[in-house]
Biopython code that builds the backbone (N, CA, C, O; Angstrom):
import numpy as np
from Bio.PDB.StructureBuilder import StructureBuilder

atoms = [
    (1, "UNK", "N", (0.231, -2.233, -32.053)),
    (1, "UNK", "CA", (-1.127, -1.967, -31.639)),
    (1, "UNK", "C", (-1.392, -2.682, -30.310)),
    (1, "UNK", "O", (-1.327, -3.911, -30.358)),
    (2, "UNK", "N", (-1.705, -2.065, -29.027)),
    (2, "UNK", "CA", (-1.971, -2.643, -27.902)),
    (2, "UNK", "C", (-3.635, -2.644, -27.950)),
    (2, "UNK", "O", (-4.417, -1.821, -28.427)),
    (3, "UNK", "N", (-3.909, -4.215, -27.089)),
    (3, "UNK", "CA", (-5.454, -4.057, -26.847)),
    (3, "UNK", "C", (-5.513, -3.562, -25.840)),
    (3, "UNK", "O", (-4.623, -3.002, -25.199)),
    (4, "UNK", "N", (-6.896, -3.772, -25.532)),
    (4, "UNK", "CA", (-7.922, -3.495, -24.423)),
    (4, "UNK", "C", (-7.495, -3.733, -22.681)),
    (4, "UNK", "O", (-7.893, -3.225, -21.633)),
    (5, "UNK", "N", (-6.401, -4.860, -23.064)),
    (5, "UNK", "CA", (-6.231, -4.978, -21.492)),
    (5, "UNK", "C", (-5.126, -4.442, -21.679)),
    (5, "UNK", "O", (-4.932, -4.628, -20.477)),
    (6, "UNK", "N", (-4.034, -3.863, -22.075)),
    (6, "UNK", "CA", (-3.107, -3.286, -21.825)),
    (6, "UNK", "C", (-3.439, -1.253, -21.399)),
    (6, "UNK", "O", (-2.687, -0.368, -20.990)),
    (7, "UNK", "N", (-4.641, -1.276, -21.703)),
    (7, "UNK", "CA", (-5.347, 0.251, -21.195)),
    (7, "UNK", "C", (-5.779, 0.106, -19.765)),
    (7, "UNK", "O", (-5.754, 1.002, -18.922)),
    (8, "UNK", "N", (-6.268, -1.406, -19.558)),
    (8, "UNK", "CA", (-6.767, -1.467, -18.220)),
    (8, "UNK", "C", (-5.650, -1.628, -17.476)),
    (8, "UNK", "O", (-5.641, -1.032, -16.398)),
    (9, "UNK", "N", (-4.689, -2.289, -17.774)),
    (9, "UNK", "CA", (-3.624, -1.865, -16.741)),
    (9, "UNK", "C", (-2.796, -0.988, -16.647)),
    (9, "UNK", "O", (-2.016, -0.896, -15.699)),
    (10, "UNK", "N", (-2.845, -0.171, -17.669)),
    (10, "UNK", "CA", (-2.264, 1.433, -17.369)),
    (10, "UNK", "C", (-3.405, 1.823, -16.367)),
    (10, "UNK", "O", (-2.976, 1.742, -15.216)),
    (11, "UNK", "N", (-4.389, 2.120, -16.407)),
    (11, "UNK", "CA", (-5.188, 2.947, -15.780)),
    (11, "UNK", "C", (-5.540, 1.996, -14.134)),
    (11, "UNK", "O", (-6.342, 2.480, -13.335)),
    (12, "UNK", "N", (-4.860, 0.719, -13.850)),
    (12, "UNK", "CA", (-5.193, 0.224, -12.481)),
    (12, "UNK", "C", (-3.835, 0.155, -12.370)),
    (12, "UNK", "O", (-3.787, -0.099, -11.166)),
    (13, "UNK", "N", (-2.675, 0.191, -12.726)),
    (13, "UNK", "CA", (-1.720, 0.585, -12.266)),
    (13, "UNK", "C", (-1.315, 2.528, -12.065)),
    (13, "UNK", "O", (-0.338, 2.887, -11.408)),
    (14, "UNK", "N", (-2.123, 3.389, -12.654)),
    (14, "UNK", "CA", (-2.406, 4.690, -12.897)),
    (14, "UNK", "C", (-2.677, 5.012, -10.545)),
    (14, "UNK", "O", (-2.126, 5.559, -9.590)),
    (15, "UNK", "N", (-4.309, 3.883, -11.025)),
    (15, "UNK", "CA", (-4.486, 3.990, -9.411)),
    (15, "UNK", "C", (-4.246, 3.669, -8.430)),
    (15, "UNK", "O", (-4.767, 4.055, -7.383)),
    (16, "UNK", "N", (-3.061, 2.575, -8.627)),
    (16, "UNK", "CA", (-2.387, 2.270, -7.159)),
    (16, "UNK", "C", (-1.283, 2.773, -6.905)),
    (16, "UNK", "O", (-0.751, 2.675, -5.799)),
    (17, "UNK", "N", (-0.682, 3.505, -8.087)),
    (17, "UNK", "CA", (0.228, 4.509, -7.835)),
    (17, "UNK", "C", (-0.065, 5.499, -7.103)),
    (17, "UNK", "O", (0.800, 5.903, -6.325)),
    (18, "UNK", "N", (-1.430, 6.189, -7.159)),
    (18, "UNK", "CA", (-1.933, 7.216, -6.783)),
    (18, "UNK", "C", (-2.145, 6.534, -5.280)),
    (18, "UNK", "O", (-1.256, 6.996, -4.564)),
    (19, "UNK", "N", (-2.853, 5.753, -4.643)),
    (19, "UNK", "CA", (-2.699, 5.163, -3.338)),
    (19, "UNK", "C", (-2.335, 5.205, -3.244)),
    (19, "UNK", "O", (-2.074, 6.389, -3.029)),
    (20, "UNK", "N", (-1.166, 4.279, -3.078)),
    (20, "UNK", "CA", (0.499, 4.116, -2.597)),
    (20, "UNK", "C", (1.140, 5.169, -2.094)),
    (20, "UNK", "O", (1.707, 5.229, -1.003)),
    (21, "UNK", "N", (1.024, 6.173, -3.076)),
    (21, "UNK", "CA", (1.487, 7.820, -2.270)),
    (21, "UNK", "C", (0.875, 8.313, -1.358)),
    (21, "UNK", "O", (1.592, 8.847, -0.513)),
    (22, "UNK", "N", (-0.866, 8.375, -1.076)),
    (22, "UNK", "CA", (-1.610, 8.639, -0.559)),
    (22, "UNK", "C", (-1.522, 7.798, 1.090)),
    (22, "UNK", "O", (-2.183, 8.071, 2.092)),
    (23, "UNK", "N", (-0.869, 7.130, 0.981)),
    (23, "UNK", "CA", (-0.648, 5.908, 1.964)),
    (23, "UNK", "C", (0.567, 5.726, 2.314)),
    (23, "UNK", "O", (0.855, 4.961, 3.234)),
    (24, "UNK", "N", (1.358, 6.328, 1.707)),
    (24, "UNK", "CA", (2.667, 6.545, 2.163)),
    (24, "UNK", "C", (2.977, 7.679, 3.241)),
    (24, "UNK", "O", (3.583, 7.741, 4.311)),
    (25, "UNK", "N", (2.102, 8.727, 2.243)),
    (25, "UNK", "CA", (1.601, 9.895, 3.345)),
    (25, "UNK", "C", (1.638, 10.092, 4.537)),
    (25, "UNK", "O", (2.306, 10.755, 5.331)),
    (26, "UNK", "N", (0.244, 8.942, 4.555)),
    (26, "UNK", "CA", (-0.539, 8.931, 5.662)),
    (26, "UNK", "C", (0.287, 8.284, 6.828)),
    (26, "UNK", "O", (0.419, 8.593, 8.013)),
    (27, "UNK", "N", (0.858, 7.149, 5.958)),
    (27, "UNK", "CA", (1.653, 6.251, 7.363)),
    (27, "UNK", "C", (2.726, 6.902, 7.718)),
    (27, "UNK", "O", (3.287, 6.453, 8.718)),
    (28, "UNK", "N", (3.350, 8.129, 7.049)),
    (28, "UNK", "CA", (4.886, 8.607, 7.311)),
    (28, "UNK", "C", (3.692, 10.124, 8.999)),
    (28, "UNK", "O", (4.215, 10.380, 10.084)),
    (29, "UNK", "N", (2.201, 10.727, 8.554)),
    (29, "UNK", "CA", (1.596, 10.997, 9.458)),
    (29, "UNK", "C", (1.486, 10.421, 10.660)),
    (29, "UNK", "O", (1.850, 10.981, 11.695)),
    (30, "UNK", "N", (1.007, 9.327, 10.614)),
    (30, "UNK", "CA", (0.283, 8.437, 11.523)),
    (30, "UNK", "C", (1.458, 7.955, 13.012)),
    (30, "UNK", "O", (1.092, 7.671, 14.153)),
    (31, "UNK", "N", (2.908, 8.003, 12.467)),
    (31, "UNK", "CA", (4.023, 7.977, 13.161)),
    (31, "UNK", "C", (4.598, 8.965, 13.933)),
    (31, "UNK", "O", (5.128, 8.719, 15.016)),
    (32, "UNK", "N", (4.487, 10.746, 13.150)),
    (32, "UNK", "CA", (4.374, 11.668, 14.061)),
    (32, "UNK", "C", (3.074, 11.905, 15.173)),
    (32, "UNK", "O", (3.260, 12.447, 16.262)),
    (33, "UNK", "N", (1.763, 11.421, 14.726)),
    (33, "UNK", "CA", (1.311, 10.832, 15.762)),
    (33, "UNK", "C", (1.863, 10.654, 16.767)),
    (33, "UNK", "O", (1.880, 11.373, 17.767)),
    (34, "UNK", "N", (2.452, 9.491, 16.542)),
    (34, "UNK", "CA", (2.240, 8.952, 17.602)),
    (34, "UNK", "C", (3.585, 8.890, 17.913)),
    (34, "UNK", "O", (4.050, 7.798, 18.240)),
    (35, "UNK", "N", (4.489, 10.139, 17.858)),
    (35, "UNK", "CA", (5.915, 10.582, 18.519)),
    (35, "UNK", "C", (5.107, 11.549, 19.490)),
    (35, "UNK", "O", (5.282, 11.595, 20.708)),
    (36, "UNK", "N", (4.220, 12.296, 18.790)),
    (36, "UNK", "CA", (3.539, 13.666, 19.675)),
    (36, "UNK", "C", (2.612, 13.016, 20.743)),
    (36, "UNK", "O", (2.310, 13.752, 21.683)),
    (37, "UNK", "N", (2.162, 11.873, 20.743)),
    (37, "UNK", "CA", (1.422, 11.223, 21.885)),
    (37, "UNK", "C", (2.609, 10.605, 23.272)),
    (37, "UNK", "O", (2.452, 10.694, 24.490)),
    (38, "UNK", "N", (4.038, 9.844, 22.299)),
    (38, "UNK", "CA", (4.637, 9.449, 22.978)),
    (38, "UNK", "C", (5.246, 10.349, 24.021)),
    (38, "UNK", "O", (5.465, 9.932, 25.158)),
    (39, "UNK", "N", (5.527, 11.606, 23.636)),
    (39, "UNK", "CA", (6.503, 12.441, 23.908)),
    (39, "UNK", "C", (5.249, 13.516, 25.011)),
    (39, "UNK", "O", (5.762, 14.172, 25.917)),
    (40, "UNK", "N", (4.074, 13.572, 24.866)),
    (40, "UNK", "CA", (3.310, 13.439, 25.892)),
    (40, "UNK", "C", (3.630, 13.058, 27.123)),
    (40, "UNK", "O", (4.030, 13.905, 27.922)),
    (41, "UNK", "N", (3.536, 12.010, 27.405)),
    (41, "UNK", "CA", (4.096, 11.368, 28.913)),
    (41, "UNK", "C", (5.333, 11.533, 29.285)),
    (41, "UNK", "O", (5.545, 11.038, 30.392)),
    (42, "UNK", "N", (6.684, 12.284, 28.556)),
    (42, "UNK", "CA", (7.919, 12.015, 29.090)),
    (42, "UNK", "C", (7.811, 12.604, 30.338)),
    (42, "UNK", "O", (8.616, 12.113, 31.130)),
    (43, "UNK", "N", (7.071, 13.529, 30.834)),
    (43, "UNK", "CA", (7.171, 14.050, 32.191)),
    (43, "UNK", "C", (6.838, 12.738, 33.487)),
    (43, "UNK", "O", (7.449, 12.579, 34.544)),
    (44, "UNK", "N", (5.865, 12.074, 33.033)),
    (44, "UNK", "CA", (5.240, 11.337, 34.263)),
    (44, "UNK", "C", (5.366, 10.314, 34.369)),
    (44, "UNK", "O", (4.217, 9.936, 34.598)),
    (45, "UNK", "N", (6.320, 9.003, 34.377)),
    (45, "UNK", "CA", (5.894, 7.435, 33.786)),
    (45, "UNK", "C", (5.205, 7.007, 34.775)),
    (45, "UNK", "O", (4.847, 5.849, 34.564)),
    (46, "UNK", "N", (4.890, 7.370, 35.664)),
    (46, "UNK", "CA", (3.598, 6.742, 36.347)),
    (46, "UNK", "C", (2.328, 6.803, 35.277)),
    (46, "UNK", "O", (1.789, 5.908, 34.626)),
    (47, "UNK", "N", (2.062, 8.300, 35.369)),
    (47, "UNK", "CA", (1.022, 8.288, 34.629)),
    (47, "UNK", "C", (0.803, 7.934, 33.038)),
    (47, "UNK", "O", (-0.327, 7.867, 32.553)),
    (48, "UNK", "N", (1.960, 7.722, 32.303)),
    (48, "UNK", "CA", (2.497, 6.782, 31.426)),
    (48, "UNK", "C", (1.996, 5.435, 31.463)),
    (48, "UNK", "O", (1.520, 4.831, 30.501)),
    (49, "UNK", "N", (2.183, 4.848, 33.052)),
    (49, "UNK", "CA", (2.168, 3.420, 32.956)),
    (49, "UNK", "C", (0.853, 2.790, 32.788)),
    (49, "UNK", "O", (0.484, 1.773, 32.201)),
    (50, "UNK", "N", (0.115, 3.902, 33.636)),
    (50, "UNK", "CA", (-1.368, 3.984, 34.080)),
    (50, "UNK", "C", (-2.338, 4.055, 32.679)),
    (50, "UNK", "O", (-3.136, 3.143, 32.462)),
    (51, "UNK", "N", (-2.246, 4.873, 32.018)),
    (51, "UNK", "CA", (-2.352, 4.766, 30.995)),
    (51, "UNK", "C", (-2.771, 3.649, 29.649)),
    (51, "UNK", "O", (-3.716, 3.505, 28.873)),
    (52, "UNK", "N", (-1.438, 2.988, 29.924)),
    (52, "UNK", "CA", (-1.106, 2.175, 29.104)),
    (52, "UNK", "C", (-1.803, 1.115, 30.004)),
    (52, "UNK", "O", (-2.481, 0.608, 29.110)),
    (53, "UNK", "N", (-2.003, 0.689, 30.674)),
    (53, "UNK", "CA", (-2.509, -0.471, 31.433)),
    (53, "UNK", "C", (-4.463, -0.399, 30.627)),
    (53, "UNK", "O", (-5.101, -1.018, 29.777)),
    (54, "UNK", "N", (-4.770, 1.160, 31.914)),
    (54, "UNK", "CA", (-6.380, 1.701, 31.149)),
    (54, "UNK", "C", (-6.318, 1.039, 29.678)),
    (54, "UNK", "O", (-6.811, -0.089, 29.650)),
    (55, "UNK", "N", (-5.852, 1.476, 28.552)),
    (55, "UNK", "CA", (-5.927, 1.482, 27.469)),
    (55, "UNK", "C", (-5.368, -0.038, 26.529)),
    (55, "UNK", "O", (-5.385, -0.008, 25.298)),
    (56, "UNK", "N", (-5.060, -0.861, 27.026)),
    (56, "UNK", "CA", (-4.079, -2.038, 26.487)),
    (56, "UNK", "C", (-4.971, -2.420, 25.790)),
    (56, "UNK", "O", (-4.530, -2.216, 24.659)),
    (57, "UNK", "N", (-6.290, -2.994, 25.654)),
    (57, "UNK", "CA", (-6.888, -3.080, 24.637)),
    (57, "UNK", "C", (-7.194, -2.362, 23.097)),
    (57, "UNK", "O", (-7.377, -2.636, 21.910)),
    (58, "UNK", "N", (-7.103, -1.250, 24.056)),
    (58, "UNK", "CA", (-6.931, -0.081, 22.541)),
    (58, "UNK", "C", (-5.740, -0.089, 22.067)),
    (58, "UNK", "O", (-5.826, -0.287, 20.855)),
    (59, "UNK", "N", (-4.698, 0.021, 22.384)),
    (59, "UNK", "CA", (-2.972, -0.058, 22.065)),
    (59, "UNK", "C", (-3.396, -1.477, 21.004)),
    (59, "UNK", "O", (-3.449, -1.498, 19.774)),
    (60, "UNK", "N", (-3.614, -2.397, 21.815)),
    (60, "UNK", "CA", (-2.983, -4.062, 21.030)),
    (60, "UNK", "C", (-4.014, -3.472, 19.641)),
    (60, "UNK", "O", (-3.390, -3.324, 18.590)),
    (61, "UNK", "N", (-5.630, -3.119, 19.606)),
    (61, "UNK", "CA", (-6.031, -3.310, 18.360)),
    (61, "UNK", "C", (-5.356, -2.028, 17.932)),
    (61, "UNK", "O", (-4.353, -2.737, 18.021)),
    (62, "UNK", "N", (-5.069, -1.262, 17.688)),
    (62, "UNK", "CA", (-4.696, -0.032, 17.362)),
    (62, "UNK", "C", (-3.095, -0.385, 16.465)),
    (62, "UNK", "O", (-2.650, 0.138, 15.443)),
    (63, "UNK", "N", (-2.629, -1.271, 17.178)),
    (63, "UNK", "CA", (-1.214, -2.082, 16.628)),
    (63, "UNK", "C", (-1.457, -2.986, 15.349)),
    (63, "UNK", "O", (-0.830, -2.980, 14.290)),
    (64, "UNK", "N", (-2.643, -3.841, 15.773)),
    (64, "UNK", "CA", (-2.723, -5.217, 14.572)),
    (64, "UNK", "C", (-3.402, -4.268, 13.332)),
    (64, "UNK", "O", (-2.931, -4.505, 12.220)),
    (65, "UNK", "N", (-4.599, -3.080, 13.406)),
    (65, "UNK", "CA", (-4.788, -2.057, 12.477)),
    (65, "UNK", "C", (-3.471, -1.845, 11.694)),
    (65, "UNK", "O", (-3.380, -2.169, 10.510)),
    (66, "UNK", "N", (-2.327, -1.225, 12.478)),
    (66, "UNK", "CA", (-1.138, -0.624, 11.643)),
    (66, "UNK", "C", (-0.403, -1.721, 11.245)),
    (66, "UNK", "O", (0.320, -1.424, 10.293)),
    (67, "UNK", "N", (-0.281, -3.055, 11.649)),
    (67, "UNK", "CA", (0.379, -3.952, 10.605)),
    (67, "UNK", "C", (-0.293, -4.282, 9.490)),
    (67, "UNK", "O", (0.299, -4.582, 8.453)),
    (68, "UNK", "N", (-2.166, -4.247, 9.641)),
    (68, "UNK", "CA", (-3.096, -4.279, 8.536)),
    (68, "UNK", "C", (-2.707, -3.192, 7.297)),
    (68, "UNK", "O", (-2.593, -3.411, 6.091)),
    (69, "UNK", "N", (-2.545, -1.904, 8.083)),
    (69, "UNK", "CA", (-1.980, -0.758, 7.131)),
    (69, "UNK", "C", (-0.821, -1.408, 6.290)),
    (69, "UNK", "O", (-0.953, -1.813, 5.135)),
    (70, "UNK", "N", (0.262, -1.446, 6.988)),
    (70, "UNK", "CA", (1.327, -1.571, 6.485)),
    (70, "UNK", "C", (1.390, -2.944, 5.928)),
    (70, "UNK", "O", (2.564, -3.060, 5.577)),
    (71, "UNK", "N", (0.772, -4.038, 5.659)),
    (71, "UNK", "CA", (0.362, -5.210, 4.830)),
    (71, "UNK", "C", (-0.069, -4.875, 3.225)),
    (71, "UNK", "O", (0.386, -5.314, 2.169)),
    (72, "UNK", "N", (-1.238, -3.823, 3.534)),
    (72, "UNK", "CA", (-1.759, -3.341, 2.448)),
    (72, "UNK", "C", (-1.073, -2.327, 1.380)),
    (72, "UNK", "O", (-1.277, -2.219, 0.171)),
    (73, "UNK", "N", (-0.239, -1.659, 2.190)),
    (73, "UNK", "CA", (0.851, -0.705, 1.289)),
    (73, "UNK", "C", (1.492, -1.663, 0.430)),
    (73, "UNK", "O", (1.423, -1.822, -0.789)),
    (74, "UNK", "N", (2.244, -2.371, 1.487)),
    (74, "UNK", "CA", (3.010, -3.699, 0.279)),
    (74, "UNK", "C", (3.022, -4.525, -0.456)),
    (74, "UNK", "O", (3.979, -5.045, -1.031)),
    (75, "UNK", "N", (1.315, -4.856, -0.550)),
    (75, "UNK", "CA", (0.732, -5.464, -1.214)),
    (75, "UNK", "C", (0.427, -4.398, -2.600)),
    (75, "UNK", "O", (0.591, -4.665, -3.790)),
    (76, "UNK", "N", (0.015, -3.337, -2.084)),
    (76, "UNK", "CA", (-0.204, -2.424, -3.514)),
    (76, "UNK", "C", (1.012, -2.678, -3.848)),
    (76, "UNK", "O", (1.130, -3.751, -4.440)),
    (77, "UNK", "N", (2.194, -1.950, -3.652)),
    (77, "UNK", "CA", (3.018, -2.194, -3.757)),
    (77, "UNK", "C", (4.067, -3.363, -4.733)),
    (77, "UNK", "O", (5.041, -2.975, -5.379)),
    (78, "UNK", "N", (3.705, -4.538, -4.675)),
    (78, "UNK", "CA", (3.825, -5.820, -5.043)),
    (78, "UNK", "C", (3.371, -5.461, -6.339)),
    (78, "UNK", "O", (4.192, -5.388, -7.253)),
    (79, "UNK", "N", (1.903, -5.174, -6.581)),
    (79, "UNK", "CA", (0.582, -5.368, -7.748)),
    (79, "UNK", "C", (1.649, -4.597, -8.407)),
    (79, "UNK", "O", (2.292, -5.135, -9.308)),
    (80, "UNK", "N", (1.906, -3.362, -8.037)),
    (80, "UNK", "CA", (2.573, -2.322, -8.854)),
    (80, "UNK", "C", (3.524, -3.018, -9.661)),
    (80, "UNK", "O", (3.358, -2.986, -10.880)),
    (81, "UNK", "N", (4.618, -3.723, -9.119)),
    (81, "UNK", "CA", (5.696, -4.082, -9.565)),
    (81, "UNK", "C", (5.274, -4.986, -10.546)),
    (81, "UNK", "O", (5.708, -4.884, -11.694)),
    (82, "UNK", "N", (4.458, -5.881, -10.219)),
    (82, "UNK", "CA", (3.675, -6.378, -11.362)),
    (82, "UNK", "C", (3.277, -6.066, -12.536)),
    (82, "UNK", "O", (3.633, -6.410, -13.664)),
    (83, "UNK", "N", (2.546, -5.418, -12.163)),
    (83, "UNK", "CA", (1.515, -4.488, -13.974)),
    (83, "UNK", "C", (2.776, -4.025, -14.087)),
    (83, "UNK", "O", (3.382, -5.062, -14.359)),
    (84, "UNK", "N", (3.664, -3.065, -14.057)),
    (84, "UNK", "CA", (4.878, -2.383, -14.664)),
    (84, "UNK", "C", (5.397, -3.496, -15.321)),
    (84, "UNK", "O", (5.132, -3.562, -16.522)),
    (85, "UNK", "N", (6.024, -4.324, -14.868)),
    (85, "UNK", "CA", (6.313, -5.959, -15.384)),
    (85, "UNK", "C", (5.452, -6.095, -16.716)),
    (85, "UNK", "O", (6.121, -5.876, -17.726)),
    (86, "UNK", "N", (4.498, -6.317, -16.877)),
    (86, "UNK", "CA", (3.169, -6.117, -17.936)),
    (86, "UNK", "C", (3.369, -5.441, -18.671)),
    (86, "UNK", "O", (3.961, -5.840, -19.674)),
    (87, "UNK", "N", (2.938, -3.918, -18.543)),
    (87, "UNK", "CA", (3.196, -2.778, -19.005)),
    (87, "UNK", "C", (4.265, -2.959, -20.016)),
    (87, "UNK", "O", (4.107, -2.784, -21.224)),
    (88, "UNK", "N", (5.791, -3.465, -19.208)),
    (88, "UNK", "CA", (6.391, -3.026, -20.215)),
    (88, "UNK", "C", (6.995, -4.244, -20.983)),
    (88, "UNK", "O", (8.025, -4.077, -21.635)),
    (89, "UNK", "N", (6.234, -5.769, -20.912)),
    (89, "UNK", "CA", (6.693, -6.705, -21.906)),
    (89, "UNK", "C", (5.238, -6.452, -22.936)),
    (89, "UNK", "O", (4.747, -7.440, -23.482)),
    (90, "UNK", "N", (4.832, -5.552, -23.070)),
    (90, "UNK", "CA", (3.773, -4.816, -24.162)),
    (90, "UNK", "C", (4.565, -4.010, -25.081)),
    (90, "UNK", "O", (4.689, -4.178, -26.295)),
    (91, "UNK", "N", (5.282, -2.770, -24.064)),
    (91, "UNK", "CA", (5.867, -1.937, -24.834)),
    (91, "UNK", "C", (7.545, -2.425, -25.492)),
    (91, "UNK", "O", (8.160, -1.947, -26.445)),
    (92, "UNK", "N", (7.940, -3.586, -24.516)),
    (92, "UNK", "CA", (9.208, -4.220, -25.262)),
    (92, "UNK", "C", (8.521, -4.988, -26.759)),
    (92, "UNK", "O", (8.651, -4.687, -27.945)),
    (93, "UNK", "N", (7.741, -6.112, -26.059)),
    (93, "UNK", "CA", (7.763, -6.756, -27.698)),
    (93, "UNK", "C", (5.751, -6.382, -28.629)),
    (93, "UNK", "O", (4.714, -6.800, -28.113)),
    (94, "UNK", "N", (5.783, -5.765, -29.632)),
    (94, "UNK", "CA", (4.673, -5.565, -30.590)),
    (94, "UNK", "C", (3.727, -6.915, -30.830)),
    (94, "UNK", "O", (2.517, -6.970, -31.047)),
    (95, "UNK", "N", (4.784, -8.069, -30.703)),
    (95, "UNK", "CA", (3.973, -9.302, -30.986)),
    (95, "UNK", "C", (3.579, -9.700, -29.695)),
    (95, "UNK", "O", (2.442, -9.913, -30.117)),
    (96, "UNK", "N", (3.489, -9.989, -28.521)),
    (96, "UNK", "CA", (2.691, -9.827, -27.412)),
    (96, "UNK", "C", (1.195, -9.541, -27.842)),
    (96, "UNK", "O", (0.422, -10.481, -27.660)),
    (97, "UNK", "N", (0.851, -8.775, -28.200)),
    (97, "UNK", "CA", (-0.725, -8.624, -28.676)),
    (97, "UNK", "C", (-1.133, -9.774, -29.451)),
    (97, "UNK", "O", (-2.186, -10.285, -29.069)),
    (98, "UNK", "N", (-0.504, -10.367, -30.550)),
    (98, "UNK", "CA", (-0.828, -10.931, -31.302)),
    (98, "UNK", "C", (-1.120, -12.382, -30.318)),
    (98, "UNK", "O", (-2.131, -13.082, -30.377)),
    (99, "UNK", "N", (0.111, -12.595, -29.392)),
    (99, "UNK", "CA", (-0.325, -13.607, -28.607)),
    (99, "UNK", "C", (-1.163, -13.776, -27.593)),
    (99, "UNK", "O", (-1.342, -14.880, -27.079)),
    (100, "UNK", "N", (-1.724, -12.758, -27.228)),
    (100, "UNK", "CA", (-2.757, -12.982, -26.100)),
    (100, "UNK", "C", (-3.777, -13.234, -27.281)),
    (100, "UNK", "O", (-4.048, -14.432, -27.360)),
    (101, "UNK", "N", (-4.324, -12.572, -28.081)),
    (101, "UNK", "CA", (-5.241, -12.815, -29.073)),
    (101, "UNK", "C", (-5.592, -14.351, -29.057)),
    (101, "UNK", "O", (-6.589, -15.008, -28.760)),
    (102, "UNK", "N", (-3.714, -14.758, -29.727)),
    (102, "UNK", "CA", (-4.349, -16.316, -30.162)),
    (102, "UNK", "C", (-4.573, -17.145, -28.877)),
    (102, "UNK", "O", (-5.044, -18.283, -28.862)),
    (103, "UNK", "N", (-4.157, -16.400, -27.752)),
    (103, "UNK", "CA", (-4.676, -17.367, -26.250)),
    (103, "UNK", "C", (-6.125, -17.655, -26.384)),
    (103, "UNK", "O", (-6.826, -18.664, -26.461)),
    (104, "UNK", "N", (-6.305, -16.294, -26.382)),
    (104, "UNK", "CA", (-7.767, -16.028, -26.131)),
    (104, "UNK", "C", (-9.093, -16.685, -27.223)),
    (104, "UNK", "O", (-10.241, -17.058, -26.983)),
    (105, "UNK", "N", (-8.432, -16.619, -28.248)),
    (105, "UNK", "CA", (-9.408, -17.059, -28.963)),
    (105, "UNK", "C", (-9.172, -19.506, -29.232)),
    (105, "UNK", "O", (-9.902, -20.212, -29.927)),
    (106, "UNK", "N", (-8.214, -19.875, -28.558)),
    (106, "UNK", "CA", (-8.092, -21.151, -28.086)),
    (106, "UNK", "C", (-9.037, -21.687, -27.367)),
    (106, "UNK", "O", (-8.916, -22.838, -26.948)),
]
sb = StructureBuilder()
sb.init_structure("model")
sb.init_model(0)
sb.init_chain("A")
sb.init_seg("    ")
for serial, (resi, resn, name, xyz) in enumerate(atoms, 1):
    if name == "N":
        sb.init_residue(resn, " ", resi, " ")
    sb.init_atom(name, np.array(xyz, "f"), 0.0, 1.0, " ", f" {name:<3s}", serial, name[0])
structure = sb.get_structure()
């Protein structure tokens, strides 16, 4: 018999699974991006350079954003590996329930 928190972490490990893909997505997107931006300028590196000068403020935050991205994937990521961890010293041992019980009620 599993309790109450072993439902809550099916169902918050349910939703960072569902992120994680959603965000995997996006960041495997976000890279053709920005091949189709790169590949833009191959004609001109002047106007390449020019560019990039205009814009360096936008580039640098636009950069520390995508390590923010990619922080947060791996962090879901992490949680995941976790609750599964959880998840399944529930479904390995039956007496697990019995011991959070007697935690809880200490």
């Amino acid at each position: 018999m599993k309790d109450q928190f072993y439902y809550i972490l099916k169902q918050c490990l349910d939703s960072r699974q569902d992120w994680a893909k959603y965000q995997k997505d996006y960041l495997r997107f976000q890279s053709l991006k920005e091949k189709a931006n790169k590949r833009r300028f191959t004609g001109n590196r002047l106007i390449s350079v020019i560019y990039q000068l205009i814009n360096l403020p936008l580039i640098i935050t636009n950069f520390l954003i995508k390590v923010n991205r990619y922080s947060q994937y791996h962090k879901v990521l992490s949680e995941i590996e976790v609750m599964q961890e959880e998840i399944n010293k529930y479904e390995e041992n039956p007496k697990i329930n019995q011991q959070w019980r007697n935690n809880a009620k200490d």
